[in-house]
N, C-alpha and C positions, 0 to 999 in steps of 0.2 A: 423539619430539617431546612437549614440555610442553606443554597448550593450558587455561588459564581459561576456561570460560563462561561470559559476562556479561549479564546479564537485570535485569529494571524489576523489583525484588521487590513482589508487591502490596500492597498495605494493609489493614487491618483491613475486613472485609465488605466485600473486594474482588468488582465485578461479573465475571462470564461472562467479556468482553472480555478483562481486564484479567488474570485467573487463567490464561486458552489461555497466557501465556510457559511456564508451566509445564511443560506437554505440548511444547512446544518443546526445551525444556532435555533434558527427557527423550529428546523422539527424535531431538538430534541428537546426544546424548552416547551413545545405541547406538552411532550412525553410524559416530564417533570413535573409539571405543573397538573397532569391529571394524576397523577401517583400522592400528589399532597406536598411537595414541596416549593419553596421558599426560593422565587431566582430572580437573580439579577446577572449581567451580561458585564465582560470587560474587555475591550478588544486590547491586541498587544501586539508592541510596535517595538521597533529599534531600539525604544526607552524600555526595555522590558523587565531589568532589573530592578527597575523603578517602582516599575508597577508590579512586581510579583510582591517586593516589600510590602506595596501597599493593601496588596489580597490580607497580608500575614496582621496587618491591624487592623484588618475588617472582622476577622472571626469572623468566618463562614465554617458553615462545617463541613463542606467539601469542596473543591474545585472539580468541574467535565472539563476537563483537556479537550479543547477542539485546534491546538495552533498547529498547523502543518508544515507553516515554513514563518523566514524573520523576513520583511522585505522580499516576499516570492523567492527564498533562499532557503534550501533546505536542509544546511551545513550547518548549522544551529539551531537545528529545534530543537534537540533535546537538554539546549540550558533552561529549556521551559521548566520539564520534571529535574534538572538538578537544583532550583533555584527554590521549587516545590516542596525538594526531601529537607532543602537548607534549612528553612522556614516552618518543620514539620506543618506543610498545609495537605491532608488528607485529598488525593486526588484519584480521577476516573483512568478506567482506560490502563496501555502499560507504561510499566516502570522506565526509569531512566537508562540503565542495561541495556535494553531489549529495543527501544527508540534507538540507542545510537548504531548498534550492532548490526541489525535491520535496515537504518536509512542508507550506512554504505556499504554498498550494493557489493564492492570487492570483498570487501570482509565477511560480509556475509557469506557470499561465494564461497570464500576461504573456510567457513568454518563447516560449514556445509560438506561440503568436500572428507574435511576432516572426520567427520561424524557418520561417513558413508551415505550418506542422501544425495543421489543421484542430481547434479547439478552442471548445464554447459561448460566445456573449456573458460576460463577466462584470462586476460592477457590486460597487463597496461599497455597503451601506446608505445612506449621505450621498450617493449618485447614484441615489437612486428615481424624481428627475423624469425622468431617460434610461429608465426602463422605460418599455416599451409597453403600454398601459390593452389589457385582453382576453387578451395572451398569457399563458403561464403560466413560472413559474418555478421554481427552486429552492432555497430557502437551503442553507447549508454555512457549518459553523466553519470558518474557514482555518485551522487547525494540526492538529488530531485527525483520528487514523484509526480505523479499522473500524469505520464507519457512529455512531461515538460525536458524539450530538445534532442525529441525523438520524431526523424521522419521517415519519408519512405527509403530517402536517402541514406537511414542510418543503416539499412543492410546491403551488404556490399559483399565482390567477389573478391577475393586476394591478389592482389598482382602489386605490380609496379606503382602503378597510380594509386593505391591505397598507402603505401608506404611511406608515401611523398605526404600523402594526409595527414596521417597517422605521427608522421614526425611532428608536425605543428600542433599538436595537441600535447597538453602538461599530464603526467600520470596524478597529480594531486585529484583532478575534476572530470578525468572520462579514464571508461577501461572497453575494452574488446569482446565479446561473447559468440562462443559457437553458437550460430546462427540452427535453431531444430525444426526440421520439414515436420510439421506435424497439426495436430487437435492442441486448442490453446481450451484451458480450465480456470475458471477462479473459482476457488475453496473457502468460505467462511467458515469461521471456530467461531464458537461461543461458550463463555464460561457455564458451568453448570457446579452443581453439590457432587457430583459422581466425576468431576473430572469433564475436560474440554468438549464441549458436544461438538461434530461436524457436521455443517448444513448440507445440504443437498447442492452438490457440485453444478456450479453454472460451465456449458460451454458459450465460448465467445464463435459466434459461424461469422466467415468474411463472405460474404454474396458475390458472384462475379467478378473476382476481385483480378482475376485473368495475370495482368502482367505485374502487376501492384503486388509487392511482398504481404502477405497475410501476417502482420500485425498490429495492436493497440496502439498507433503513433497517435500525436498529439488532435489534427485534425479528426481521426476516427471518434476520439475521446470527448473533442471541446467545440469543431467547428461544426454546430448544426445544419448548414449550409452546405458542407462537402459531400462527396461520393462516398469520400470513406467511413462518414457518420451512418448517412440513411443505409448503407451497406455493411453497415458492423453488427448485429446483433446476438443478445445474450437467450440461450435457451437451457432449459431444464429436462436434460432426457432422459432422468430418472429410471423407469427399468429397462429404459433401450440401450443405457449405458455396457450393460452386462455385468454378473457378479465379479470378476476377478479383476476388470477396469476398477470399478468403484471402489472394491475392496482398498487397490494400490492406490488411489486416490485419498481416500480420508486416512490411511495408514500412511501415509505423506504427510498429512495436513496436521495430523498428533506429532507426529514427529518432531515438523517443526517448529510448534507449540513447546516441546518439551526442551527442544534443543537451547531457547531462544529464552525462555523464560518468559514465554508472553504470558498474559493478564487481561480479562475482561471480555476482549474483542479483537480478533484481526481475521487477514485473508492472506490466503498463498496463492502465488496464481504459477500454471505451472503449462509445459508443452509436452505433448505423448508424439513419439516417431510412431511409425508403423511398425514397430512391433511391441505396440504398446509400454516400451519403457518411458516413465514417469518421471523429466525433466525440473526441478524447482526452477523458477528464473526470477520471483520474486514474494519477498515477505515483505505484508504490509501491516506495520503495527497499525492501533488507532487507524482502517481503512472509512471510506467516506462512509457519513450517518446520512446523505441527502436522501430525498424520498426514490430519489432515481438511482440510486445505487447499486451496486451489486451489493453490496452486506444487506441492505434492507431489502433487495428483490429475493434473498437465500431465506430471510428471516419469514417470511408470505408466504414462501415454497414450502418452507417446512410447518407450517399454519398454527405462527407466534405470532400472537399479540405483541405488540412494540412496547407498550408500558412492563409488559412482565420483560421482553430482551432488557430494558430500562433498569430493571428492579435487579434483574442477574449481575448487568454491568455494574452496581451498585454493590454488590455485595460482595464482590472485589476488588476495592479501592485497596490504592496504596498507602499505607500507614506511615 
């Protein structure tokens, strides 16, 4: 088997974020290459149309979708796989639907909602009279992932002074989200022959995080140097969890799978209040392949071999 890897090439003084495709490339092209196949790399840029044609005259016979964003922009990824189905070029990972649906974050929201899975308030900026003066919230761009313009700043109490904010912001590129006191989760799925397997649930613990809002912003995520990095970590509580947590966990995590149409691979990551109700706050198609990742620390928990996770992703390509 011939198979292209296709990744967001970074840009000149490219950030942390934006360089991990890198490390991606690399360990799934191990992966590939010990399974018996045939690779070559293409990275893809602003020219991307360009260069999707030019996949569709190489006859490969598959493309791994690694691009996450065009230019550190994540409002266009998914002309990656529409340019893919154009082209019939058989590719990894999910479908064109399920990337755009998924990347904004409102929509998702929205449909979520619709579907009864339990998901925070959400609000564009042009709707701050609907927030409630005292609670607290959270901004979020709708299109960017991996905590990219997200800080400690972005949760806030409602008042006056948010409002004044909130106005300068466009409803096209950020929206508002009930901010939930609670246990933060990420959920990996993997494809399986029976239907989506769910991995063994990671919790994110914040370490003395005292007056610092307990979430995954950008430095907890990117800056190995900060407080909030060495103070972030992922653990696996397995049966300390308890049966009826876990249960509403991975009965979350199909859910969203089914709702969503995803394919191959992704992660939910979600927030529990204190009385254990189970929050979505984010679906991640295609989540990170790096060796450090949460999808590949779910895949070790649950004691997969990466070439066989490899072989699964493979055998639900997009046609």
């Amino acid at each position: 088997m011939k198979c292209c890897i296709i990744y967001n090439e970074p840009g000149k003084d490219a950030l942390a974020d934006e360089l991990d495709v890198i490390d991606q490339v690399i360990h799934v092209e191990k992966y590939l290459l010990e399974i018996g196949t045939e690779v070559s790399r293409k990275g893809i840029t602003a020219n991307f149309m360009v260069e999707i044609a030019e996949l569709a005259s190489e006859k490969h016979d598959f493309v791994f979708n690694l691009v996450e964003s065009i230019n550190n922009k994540g409002e266009i990824n998914y002309f990656i796989p529409a340019l893919l189905n154009l082209y019939s070029i058989p590719y990894s990972g999910n479908p064109l639907e399920a990337i755009f649906v998924t990347t904004n974050k409102k929509l998702a929201s929205n449909l979520l909602k619709n579907a009864g899975i339990r998901n925070p308030q959400a609000f564009l900026p042009s709707q701050s009279a609907m927030l409630t003066e005292g609670l607290q919230y959270i901004l979020k761009p709708i299109w960017e992932d991996g905590s990219l313009g997200i800080t400690a700043e972005s949760v806030f109490t409602h008042n006056e002074l948010s409002v004044e904010r909130l106005n300068k912001l466009d409803d096209s590129h950020w929206f508002v989200e009930e901010y939930i006191e609670g246990r933060e989760f990420n959920i990996s799925v993997l494809t399986g022959k029976e239907g989506p397997e769910v991995l063994p649930p990671a919790e994110i613990i914040f370490n003395d995080f005292q007056e610092r809002p307990r979430i995954m912003d950008f430095r907890a995520k990117w800056d190995i140097d900060s407080y909030e990095y060495v103070n972030t970590v992922r653990n696996f509580p397995g049966g300390k969890l308890g049966v009826d947590l876990e249960r509403k966990l991975k009965d979350t995590a199909k859910s969203c799978w089914n709702l969503f149409g995803l394919k191959g691979y992704a992660r939910v990551d979600v927030r529990v209040d204190n009385e254990e109700n189970v929050y979505v706050i984010e679906i991640n198609a295609n989540p990170c392949m790096s060796p450090d990742s949460g999808f590949m620390a779910a895949t070790i928990e649950a004691g997969f071999d990466f070439a066989d996770v490899i072989r699964r992703i493979l055998g639900d390509l997009n046609r």
